[in-house]
C-alpha atoms as one frame of an Amber mdcrd trajectory, in Angstrom:
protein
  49.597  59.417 -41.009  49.320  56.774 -38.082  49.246  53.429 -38.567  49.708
  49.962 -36.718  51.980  47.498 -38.891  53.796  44.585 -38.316  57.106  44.426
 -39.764  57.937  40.805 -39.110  55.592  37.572 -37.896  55.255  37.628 -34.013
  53.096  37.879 -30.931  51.436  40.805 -30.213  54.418  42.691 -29.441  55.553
  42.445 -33.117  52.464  45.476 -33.398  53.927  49.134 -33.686  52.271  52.009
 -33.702  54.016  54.229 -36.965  53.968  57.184 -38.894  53.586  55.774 -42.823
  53.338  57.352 -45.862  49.343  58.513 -46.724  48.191  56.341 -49.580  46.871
  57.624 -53.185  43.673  55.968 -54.839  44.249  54.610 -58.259  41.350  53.885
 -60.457  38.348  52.286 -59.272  39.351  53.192 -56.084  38.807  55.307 -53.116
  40.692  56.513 -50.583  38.427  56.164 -46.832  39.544  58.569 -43.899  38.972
  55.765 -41.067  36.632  56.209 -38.127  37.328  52.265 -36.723  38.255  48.972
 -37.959  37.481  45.561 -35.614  39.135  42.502 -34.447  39.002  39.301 -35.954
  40.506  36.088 -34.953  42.167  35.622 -37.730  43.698  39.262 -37.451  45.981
  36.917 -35.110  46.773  34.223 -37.258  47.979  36.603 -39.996  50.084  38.481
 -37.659  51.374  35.174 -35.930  52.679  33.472 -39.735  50.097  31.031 -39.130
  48.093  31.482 -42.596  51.263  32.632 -45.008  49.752  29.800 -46.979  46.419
  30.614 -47.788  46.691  34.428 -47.102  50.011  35.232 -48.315  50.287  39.215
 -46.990  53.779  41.346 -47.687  55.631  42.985 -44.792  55.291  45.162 -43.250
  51.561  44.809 -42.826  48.675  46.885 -41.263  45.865  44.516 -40.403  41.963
  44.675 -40.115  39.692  43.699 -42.515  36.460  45.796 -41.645  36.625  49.452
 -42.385  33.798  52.078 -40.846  35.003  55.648 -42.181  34.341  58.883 -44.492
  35.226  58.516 -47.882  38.067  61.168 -48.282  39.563  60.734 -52.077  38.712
  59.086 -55.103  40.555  57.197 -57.702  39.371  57.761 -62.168  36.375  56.197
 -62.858  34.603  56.124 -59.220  31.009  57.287 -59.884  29.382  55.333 -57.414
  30.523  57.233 -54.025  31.520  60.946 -53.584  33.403  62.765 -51.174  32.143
  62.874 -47.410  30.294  59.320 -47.891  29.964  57.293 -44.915  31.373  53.727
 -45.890  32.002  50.362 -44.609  33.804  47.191 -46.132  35.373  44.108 -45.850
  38.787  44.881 -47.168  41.134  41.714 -49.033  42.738  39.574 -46.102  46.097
  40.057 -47.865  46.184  43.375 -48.496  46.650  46.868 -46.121  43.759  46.752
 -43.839  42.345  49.392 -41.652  44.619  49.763 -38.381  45.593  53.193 -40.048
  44.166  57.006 -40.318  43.797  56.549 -44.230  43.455  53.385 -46.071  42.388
  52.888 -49.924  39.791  50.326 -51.159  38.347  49.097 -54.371  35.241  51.334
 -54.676  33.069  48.068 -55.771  33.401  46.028 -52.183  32.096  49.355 -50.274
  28.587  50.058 -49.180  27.029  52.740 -47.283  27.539  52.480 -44.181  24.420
  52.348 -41.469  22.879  55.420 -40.283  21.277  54.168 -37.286  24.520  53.671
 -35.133  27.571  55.419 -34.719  30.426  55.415 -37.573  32.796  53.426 -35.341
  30.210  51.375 -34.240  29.507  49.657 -37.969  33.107  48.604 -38.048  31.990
  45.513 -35.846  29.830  44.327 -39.117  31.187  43.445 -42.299  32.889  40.336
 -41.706  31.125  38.233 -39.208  28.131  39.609 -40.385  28.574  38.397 -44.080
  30.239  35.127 -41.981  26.599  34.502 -40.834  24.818  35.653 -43.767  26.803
  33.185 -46.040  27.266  30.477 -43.579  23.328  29.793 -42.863  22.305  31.215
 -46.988  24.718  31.056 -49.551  25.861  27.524 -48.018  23.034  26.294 -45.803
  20.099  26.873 -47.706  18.455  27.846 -45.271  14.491  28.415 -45.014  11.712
  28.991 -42.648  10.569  26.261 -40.548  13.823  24.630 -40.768  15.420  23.415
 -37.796  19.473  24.979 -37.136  21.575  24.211 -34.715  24.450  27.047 -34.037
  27.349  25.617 -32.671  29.272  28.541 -31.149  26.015  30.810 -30.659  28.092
  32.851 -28.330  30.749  34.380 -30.216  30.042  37.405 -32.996  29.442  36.015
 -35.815  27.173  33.982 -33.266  25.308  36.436 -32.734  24.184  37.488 -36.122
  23.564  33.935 -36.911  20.960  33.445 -34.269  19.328  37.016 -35.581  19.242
  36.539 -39.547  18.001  32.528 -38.818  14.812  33.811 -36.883  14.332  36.625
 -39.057  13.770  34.076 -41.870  11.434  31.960 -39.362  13.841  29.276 -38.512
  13.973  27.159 -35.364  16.930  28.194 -33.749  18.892  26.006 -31.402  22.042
  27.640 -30.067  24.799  26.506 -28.523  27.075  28.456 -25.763  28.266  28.686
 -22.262  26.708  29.944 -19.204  28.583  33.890 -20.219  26.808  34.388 -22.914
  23.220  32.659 -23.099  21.562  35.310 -21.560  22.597  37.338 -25.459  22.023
  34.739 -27.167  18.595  33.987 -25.856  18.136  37.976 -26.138  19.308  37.475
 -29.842  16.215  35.083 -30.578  17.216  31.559 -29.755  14.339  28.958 -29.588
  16.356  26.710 -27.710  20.193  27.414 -25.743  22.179  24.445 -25.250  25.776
  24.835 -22.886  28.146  23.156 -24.071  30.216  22.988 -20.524  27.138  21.108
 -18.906  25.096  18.793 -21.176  26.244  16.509 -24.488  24.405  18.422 -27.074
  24.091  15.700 -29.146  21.912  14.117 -26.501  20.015  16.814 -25.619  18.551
  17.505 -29.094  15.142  16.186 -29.022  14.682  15.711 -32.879  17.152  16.135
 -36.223  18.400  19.244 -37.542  18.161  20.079 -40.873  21.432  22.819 -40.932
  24.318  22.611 -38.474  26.851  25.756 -38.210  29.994  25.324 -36.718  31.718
  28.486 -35.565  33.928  27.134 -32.128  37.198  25.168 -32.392  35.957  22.137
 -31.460  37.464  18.721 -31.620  37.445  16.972 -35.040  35.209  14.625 -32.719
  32.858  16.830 -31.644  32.575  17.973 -34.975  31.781  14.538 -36.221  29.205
  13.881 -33.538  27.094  17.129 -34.577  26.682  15.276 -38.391  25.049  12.433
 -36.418  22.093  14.854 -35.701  21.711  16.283 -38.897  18.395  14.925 -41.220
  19.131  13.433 -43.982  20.085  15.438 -47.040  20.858  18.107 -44.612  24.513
  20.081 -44.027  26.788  20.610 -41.716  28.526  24.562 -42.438  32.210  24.899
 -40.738  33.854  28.278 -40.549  36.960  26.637 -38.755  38.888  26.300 -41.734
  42.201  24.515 -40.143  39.647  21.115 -39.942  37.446  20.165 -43.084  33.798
  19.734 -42.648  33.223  16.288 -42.061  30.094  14.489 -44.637  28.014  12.075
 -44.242  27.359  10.702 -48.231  25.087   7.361 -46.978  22.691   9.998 -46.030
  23.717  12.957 -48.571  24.990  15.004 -45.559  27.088  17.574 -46.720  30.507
  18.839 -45.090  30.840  22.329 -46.271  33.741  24.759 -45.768  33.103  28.037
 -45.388  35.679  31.079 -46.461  33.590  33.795 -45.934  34.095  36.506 -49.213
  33.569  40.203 -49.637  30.280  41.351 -50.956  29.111  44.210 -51.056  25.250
  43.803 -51.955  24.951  41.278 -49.123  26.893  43.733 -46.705  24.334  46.691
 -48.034  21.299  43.962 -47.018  23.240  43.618 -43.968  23.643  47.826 -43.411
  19.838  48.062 -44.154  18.479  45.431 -41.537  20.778  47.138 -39.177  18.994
  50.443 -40.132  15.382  49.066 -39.734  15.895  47.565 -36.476  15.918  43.934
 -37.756  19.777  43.290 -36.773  21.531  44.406 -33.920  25.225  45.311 -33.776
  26.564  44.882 -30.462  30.276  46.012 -29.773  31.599  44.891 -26.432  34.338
  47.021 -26.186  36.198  50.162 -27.961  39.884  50.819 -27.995  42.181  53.336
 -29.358  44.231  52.710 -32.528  47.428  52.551 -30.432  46.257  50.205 -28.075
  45.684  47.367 -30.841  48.326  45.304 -29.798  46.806  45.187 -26.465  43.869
  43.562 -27.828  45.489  41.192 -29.719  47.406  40.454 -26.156  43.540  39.697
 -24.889  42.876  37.496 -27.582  45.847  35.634 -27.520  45.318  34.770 -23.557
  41.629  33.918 -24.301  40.071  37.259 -22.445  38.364  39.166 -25.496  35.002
  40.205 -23.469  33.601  40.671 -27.413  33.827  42.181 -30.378  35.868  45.017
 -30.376  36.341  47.870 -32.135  39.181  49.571 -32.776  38.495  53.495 -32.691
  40.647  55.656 -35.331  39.504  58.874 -35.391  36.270  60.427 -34.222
């Protein structure tokens, strides 16, 4: 089968485009013919050696962590899926991800996948949409009428944010540059905020009882968004190379987020998606042997999106 691996750490050029050997599913798994996979940031910090410390992956190594596809094999003791399921996932950041025609997955971190969009399409979901999901819920606590201010309202995960904060009746007050405000107020933002033009601490008219940082700001920046947060509020960072700063005078929290694999919050995800409630938007799709081209764009700063990564059809 094809794959993309990297056989040493690099720049995008390290990427090759291989036949490997198809895998077999052992127990509890399965083994998922792949329509797509996405692009994540840190896709390029794995393949660059900058994370060997906290996600520790052996070489060679296919990346991609989402996986949209067909399930196409399955290991003892898999009762939950069946042959010809539609799938998607957020695979283990140090294992084989989905850059590949075949890739195996524990059976238990699948869902079904939505039926509302294309196959490929639902590739662009699992992680920064369980990013948002566990950044503004599992962490932030959020609830309706609270007051959240998105830091980095532009990006993906971004976009969900802004989406699952006013489905819950939040106030929404995003932050992002002149590109993309015209999404993000399309997304449901009460209030937009750019960045390039305006301090946004001094534009907020009142506190904010959640803050979610999702752009690599300054550590400075970062500190000046606590000062706007109520007491006993939170501050939520997904940048995890800089800790969350606190506030404990005013119970502030600093929380760092490493967003997890779940699959019950990725099937709540799947289901809004299939109602109408959540939008996925994909900016871009590429072929499989074209990945290293994208992680060429994302290295120079000129990802239009999220992008998927088309397998097979």
């Amino acid at each position: 089968m094809k794959a993309v691996r990297f056989h040493e750490f690099g720049g995008p050029e390290a990427l090759v485009h291989e036949d490997i050997e198809q895998p077999t599913p052992a127990a509890g798994q399965v083994r998922i013919r792949v329509a797509a996979t996405s692009f994540n940031g840190v896709d390029g910090n794995i393949r660059a050696g900058f994370m060997q410390g906290p996600i520790p992956v052996a070489l060679p190594h296919t990346p991609g962590l989402d996986v949209a596809g067909t399930v196409d094999a399955l290991g003892k003791g898999v009762d939950d899926f069946a042959v010809g399921d539609r799938v998607i996932g957020f695979l283990p950041m140090t294992g084989d991800g989905a850059a590949a025609e075949y890739v195996i997955a524990a059976a238990d971190i699948l869902t079904g996948a939505p039926k509302s969009i294309p196959l490929a399409d639902a590739a662009a979901l699992p992680v920064v949409g369980l990013t948002a999901w566990q950044a503004l819920f599992d962490h932030g606590q959020l609830r309706a009428g609270q007051r959240v201010l998105i830091n980095g309202a532009g990006g993906a995960v971004g976009d969900y944010a802004v989406q699952l904060a006013k489905e819950v009746k939040a106030h929404v007050i995003a932050v992002a540059g002149p590109r993309h405000q015209a999404r993000v107020k399309a997304a449901g933002a009460d209030e937009v905020l750019d960045h390039t033009s305006s301090d946004v601490v001094a534009a907020l008219s009142e506190p904010v009882d959640l803050v979610v940082n999702l752009a690599p700001v300054t550590p400075e920046i970062l500190a000046g968004l606590v000062t706007v947060i109520r007491d006993g509020g939170a501050l939520v960072n997904t940048t995890v190379w800089m800790a969350a700063p606190s506030d404990k005078e005013r119970a502030v929290q600093g929380i760092n987020l490493f967003v997890r694999s779940d699959a019950d919050q990725l099937a709540d995800l799947a289901a809004r998606v299939n109602t109408g409630e959540l939008h996925v938007e994909v900016a871009q799709r590429v072929q499989l042997a074209d990945l290293a081209d994208v992680h060429q764009q994302a290295a120079a700063g000129e990802l239009p999106g999220k992008t998927v990564i088309v397998v097979s059809a």
